[in-house]
C-alpha positions as CSV (number, residue, x, y, z in Angstrom):
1,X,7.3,11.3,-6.4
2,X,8.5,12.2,-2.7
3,X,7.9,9.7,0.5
4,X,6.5,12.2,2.7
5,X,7.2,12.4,6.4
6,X,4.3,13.2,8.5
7,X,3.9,12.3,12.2
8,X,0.8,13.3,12.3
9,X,-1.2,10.0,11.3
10,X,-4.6,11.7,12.2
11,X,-4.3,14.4,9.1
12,X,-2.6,12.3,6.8
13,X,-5.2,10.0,6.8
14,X,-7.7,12.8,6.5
15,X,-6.0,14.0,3.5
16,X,-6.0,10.4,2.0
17,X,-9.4,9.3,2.8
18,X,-10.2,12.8,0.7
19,X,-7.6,12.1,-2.1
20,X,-9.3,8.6,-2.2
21,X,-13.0,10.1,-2.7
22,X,-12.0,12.3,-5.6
23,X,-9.9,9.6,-7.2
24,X,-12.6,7.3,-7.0
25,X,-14.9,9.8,-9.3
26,X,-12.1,9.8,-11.7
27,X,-12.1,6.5,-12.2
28,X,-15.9,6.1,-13.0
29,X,-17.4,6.5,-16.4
30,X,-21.3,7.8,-16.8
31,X,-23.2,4.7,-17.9
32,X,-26.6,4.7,-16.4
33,X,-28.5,1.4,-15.2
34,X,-31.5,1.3,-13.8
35,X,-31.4,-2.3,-13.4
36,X,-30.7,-3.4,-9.5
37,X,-30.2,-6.8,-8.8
38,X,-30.5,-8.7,-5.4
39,X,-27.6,-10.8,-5.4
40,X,-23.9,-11.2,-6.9
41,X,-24.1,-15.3,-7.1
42,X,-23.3,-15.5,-10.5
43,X,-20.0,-13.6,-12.8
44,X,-18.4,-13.0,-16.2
45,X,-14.7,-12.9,-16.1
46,X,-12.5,-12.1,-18.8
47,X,-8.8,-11.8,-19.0
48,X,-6.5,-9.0,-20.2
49,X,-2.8,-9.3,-20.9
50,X,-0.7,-6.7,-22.3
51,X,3.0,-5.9,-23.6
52,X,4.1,-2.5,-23.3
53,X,7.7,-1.5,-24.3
54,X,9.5,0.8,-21.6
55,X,10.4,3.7,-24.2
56,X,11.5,5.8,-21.4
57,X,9.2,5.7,-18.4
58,X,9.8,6.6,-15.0
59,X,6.9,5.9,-13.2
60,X,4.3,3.6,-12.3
61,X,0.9,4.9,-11.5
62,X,-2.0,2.8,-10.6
63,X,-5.7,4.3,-9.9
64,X,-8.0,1.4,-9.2
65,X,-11.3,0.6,-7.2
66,X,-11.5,-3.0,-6.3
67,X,-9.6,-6.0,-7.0
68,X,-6.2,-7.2,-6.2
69,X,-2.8,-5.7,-7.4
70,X,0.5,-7.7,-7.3
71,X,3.6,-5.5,-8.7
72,X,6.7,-7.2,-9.4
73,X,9.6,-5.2,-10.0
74,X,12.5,-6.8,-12.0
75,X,16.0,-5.5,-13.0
76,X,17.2,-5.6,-16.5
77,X,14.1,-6.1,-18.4
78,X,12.4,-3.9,-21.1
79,X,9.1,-4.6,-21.4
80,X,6.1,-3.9,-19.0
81,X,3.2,-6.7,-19.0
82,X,0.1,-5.7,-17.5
83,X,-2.5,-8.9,-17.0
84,X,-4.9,-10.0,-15.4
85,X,-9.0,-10.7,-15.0
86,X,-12.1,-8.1,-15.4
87,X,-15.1,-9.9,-13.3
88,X,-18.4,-8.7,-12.7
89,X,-21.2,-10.5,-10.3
90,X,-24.8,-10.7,-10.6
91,X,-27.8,-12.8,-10.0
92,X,-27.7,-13.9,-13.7
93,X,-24.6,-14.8,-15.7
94,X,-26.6,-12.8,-18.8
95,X,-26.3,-9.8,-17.0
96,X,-22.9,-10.2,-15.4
97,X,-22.2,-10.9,-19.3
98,X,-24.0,-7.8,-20.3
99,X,-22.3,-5.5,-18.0
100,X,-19.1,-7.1,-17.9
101,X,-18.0,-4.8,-21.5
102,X,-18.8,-1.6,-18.9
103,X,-15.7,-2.6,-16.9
104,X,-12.4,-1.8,-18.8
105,X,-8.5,-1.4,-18.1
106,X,-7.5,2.2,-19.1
107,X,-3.8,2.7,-20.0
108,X,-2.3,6.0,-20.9
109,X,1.2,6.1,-22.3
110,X,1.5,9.8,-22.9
111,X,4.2,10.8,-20.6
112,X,6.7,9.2,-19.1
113,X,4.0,7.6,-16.0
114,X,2.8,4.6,-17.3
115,X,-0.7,5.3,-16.0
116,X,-2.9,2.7,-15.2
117,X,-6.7,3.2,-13.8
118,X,-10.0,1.2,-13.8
119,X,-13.3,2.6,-15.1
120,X,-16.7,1.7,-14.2
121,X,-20.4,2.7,-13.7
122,X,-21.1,5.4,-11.3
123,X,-23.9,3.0,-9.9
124,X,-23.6,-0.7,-9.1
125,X,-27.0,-1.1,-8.5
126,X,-25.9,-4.1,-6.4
127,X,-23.3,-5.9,-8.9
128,X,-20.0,-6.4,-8.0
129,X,-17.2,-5.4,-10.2
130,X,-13.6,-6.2,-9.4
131,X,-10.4,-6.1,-12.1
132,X,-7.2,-8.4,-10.6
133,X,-4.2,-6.9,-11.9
134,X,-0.6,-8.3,-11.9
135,X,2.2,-6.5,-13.2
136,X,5.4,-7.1,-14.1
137,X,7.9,-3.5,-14.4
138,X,11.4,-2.5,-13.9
139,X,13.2,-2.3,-10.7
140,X,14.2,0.9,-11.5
141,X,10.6,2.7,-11.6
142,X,9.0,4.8,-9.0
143,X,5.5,3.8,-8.0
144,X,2.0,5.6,-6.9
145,X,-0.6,2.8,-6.6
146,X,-4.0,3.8,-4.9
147,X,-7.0,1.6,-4.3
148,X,-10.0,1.2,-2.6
149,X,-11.0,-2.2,-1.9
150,X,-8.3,-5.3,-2.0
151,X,-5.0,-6.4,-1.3
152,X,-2.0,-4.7,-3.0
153,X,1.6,-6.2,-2.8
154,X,4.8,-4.5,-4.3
155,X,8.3,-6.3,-4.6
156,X,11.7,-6.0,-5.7
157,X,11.2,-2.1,-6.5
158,X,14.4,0.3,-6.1
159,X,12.9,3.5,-6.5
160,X,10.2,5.3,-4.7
161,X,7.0,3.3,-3.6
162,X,3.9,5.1,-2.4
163,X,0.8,2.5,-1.8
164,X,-2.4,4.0,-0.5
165,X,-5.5,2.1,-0.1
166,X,-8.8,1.9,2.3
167,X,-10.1,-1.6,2.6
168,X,-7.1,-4.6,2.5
169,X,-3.5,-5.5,3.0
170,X,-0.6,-4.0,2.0
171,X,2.4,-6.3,1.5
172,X,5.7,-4.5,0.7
173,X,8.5,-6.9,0.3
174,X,12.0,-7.3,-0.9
175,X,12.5,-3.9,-1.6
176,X,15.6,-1.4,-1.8
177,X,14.2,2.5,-1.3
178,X,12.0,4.5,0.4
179,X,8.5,3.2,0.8
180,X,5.3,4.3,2.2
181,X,2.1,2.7,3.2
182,X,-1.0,4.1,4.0
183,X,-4.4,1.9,5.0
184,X,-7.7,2.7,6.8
185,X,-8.6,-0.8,7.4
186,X,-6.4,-3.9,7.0
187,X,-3.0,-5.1,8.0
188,X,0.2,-3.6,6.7
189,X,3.5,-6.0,6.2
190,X,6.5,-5.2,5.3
191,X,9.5,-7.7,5.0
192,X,13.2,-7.0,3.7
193,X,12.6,-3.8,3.0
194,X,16.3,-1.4,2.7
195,X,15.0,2.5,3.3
196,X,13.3,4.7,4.9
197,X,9.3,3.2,5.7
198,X,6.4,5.1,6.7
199,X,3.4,3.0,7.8
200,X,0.5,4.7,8.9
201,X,-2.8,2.8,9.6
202,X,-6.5,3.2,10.9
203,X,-7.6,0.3,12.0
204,X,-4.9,-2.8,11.7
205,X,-1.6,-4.4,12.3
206,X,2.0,-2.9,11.4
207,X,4.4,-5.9,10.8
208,X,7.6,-4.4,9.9
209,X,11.3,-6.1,9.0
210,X,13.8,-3.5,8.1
211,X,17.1,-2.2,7.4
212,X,17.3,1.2,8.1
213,X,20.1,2.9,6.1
214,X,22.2,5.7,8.0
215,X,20.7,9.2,8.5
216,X,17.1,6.8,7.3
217,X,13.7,7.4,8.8
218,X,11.3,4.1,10.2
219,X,8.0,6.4,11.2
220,X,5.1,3.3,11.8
221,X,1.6,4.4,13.5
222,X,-1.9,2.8,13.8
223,X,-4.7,4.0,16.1
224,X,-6.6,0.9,16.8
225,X,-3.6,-2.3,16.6
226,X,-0.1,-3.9,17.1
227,X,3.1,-2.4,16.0
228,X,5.8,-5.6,15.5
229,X,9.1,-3.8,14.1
230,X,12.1,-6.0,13.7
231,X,15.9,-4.2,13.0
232,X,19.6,-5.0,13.1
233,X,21.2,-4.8,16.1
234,X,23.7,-2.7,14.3
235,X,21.2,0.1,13.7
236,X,22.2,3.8,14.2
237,X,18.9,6.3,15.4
238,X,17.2,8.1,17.6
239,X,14.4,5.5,19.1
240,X,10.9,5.9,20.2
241,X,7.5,4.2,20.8
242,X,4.5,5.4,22.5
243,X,1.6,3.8,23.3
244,X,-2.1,5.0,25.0
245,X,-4.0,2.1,25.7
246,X,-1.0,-0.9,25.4
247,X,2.0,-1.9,26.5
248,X,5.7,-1.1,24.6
249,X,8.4,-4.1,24.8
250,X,12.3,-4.2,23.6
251,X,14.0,-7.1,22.9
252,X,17.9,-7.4,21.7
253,X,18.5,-3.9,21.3
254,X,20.9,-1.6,23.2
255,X,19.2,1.5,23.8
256,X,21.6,3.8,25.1
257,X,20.4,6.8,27.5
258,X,16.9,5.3,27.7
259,X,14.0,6.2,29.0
260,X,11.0,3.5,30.3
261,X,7.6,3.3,31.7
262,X,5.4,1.1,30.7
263,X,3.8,3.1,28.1
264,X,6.6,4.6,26.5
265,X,10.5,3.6,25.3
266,X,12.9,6.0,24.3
267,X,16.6,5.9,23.6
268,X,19.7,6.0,21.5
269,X,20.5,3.2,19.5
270,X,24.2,3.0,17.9
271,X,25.5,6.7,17.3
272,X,21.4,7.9,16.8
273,X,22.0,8.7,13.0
274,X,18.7,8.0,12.0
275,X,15.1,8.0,13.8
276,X,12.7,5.7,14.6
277,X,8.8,6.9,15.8
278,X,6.5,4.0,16.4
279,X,3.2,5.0,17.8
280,X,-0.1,3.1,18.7
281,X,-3.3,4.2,20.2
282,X,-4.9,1.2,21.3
283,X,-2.0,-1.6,21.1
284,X,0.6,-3.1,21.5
285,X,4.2,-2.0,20.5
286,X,7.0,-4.9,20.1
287,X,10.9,-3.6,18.7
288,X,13.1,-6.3,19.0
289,X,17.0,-6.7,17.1
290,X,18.4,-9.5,15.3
């Protein structure tokens, strides 16, 4: 797995919203209903819980559709435990009960990725079906979660995160590597985060506290929302943040050769060892040290 450095948000998120479409078909299975139903007021829920010994994985890799995902990463542990809840919504609790055995956790231990991946019907003829998953893996693992509709939090991970989802908020948070969040709709937060971060977002908020390691790359961009990016005053890069329809603020940080308009900051902070690119369409852009 490889955080990947694009600056331009525009095809990134056209190549994710694509990688999204054909992931959600692989996460489908072919059971037919013809039943619709008018209303999700009633639900079936069941919970999962699983041990898994770590007999040589590397990687995490989630492929889910709905639902909320909370990854906790630990250090000195051997054993993965995957729970949660399967729930399905309908009018009647008989045929949220009825369908809830068509919704299923799929793990694949094959290879060294611990793969992970919801299935499905192809049709919800108006029921609503959602899997909460919460994990618990070692620090040490890289991780490739992708989701369509919910929240998705990561913490404690020391290898390679890669979170991509369309509808929700991602939270990454005490976290020591190189990360990267991408979101069409939602707010992305990241807090304690050592590495390089790359945060690219449709239509949201970027809150961002890092420490960005020498020679490190902080690369946030949203088209419609508010960058907030908080650093050590001690940071060494090349600084940057643009702005269309906004304004861009500093606080506490020593830009050194700077450049300034209302739209735009640009300068050298420390010995400009690593870079940071923060771009907004319509929003606001706050930096400020500590």
């Amino acid at each position: 797995m490889k955080i990947v450095n694009q600056t331009k948000i525009r095809n990134l998120l056209t190549f994710i919203i694509i990688a999204a479409a054909i992931s959600f078909h692989s996460c489908i299975n072919n059971s037919v209903d013809d039943n619709v139903v008018n209303n999700t007021q009633n639900e079936a829920k069941e919970s999962f819980y699983y041990e898994i010994a770590d007999i040589g994985f590397t990687t995490l890799q989630m492929d889910a559709i709905n639902g909320e995902i909370e990854v906790i990463a630990l250090s000195l542990i051997d054993t993965v435990i995957i729970e949660g809840e399967r729930i399905v919504r309908s009018e009647s609790i008989a045929d949220a009960e009825e369908h809830l055995p068509l919704l299923q956790v799929i793990i694949d231990q094959s290879s060294q990725i611990l793969k992970i991946r919801t299935e499905q019907p192809n049709q919800s003829n108006g029921r609503n079906y959602q899997i909460n998953y919460k994990l618990q893996i070692p620090a040490d693992w890289m991780q490739d979660i992708e989701q369509l509709n919910g929240n998705i939090s990561s913490s404690g991970g020391q290898e390679s995160i890669e979170i991509r989802s369309t509808n929700g908020n991602i939270f990454l948070n005490n976290c020591q590597t190189n990360v990267e969040a991408v979101l069409t709709n939602g707010n992305i937060t990241i807090t304690n985060v050592t590495g390089s971060v790359f945060a690219y977002l449709t239509n949201g908020n970027i809150i961002s506290q890092i420490i960005l390691p020498l020679g490190g790359e902080c690369e946030h961009s949203t088209i419609n929302g508010n960058i907030q990016l908080s650093i050590p005053q001690t940071t060494s890069a090349e600084f940057s943040a643009t702005t269309t329809n906004g304004g861009v603020n500093t606080f506490n940080l020593d830009l050194q050769n700077s450049q300034i308009s209302p739209k735009s900051v640009s300068g050298t902070l420390g010995d400009g060892q690593g870079r940071i690119a923060l771009e907004s369409v319509n929003g606001n852009i706050s930096a400020s040290g500590y």
